[in-house]
N, C-alpha and C positions, 0 to 999 in steps of 0.2 A: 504494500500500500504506500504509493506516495505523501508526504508528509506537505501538508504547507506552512511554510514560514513563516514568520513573525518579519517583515520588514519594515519597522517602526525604524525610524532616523533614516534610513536609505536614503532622502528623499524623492523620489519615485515608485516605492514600494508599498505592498498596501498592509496595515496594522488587521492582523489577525488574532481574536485575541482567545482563553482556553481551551472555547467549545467550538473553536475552526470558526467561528463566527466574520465577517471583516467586515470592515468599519467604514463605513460610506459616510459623504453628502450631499446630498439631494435637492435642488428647486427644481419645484412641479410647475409646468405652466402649462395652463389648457391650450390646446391646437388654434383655436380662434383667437387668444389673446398674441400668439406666437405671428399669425396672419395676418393680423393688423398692425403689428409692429415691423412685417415684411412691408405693408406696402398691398396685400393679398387677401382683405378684408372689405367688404360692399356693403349702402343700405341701399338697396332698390324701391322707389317708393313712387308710386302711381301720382301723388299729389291729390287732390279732388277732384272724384267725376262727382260731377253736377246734376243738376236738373231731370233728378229723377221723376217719373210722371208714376211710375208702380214701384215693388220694391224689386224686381228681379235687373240684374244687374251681372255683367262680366267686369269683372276688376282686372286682373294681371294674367299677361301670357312671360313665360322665360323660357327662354331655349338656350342652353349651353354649347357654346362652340369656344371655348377655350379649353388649350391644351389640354388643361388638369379638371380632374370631377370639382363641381362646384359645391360645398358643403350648403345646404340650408341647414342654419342654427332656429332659428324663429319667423313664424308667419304672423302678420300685424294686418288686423283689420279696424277700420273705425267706421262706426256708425249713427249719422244725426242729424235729425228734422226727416225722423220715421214718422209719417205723421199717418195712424190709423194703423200700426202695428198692434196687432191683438195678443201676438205672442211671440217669440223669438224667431228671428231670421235666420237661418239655414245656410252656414259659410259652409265649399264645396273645396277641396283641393283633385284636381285631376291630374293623372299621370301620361305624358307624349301624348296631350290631343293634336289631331292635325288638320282642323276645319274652324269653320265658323268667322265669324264678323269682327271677330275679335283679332285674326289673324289675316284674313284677307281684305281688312278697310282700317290699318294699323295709324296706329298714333302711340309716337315715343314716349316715355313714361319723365314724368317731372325730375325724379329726383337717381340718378345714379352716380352714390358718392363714393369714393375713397374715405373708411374707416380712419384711414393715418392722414392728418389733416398734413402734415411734411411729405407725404407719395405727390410724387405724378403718376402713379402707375394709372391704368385704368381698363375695363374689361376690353375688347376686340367688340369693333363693329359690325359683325358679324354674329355676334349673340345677341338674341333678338329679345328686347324687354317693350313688352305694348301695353297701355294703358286700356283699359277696357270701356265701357259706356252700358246707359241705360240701353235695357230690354235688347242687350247686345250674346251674340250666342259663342260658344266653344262645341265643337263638336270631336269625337274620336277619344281615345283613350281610356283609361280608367279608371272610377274615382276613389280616392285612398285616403280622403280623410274627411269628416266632417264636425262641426263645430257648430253650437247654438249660439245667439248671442245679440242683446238687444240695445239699446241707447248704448253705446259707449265703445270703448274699445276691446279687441279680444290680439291679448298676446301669446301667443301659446311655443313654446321653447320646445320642437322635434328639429332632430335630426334627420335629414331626408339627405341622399348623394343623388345629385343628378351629373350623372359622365354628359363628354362631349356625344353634342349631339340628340339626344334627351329632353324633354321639358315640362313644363305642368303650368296648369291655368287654375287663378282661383276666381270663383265667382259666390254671388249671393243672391237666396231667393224667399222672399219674405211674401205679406200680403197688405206691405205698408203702402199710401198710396202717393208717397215721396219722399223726397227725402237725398242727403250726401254721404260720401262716403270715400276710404281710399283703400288701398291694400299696400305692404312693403314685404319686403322678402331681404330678411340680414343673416348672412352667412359672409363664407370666404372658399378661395381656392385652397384646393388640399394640393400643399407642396410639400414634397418629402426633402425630408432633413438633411 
């Protein structure tokens, strides 16, 4: 049985102490905190679609076409001047749809920001973030998450990888008969270390 050493003073050796145990230090830093400190952290944020006349509504399409899978850390919905909601709206998250109004009559989303206020970095134009609209549709794919949720905002902290190429659209479907609203989607690029 080979023996390991006690390399305490060496220094470049590691302190082993009676029970073979060795002696570390450690700082932890979550993947996304690490990501925004690259420069590799986003809030994507629709801004306000307006002038809703019902409550059903497309908020946000994202399609990933950069290099690396995109982590979604958190989906941010707001909602207000519901006016004749009887009971909670019905947030929708779908997985690669590839139709509807929402992607075929595009409008660029308000807010796509770099996390590290010091990056220039910023995603490729070629990854598609569209702001959605009233009584606007998504068609295709499949839906993977839902959420209730009424006057206010809903933040909800999943994990979702969307690889290159990939995408998901969230939308809302209530029985309010107006009303605003936005969606945001805050994650980062997974880059290995």
């Amino acid at each position: 049985m080979a023996m390991i050493e006690n390399g305490v003073g060496g220094g470049d050796l590691l302190k082993i102490n009676s029970l073979y145990e060795a002696h570390t230090f450690s700082i932890t830093e979550a993947e996304s905190l690490y990501a925004a400190g690259q420069g590799d952290a986003y809030n994507l944020n629709t801004g306000d679609i307006t002038s809703l006349t019902a409550g059903d509504a497309t908020l946000m399409y994202f399609k990933n076409d950069e290099d690396e899978d995109y982590i979604v850390n958190a989906i941010a919905v707001g909602l207000r001047g519901f006016t004749g909601l009887s009971d909670k709206a019905t947030i929708t998250v779908s997985s690669n749809p590839d139709g509807g109004d929402l992607i075929s009559d595009a409008t660029a989303i308000s807010m796509n920001a770099n996390r590290n206020f010091g990056s220039s970095k910023s995603l490729k134009t070629t990854t598609l973030l569209y702001k959605g609209k009233a009584a606007g549709t998504v068609t295709g794919g499949s839906d993977v998450l839902q959420f209730y949720q009424g006057e206010g905002r809903l933040y909800a902290t999943i994990d979702l990888i969307i690889p290159r190429g990939s995408s998901l659209a969230i939308r809302v479907t209530s029985d309010a008969t107006a009303g605003t609203c936005y969606a945001a989607i805050v994650g980062h690029l997974h880059t290995a270390r």
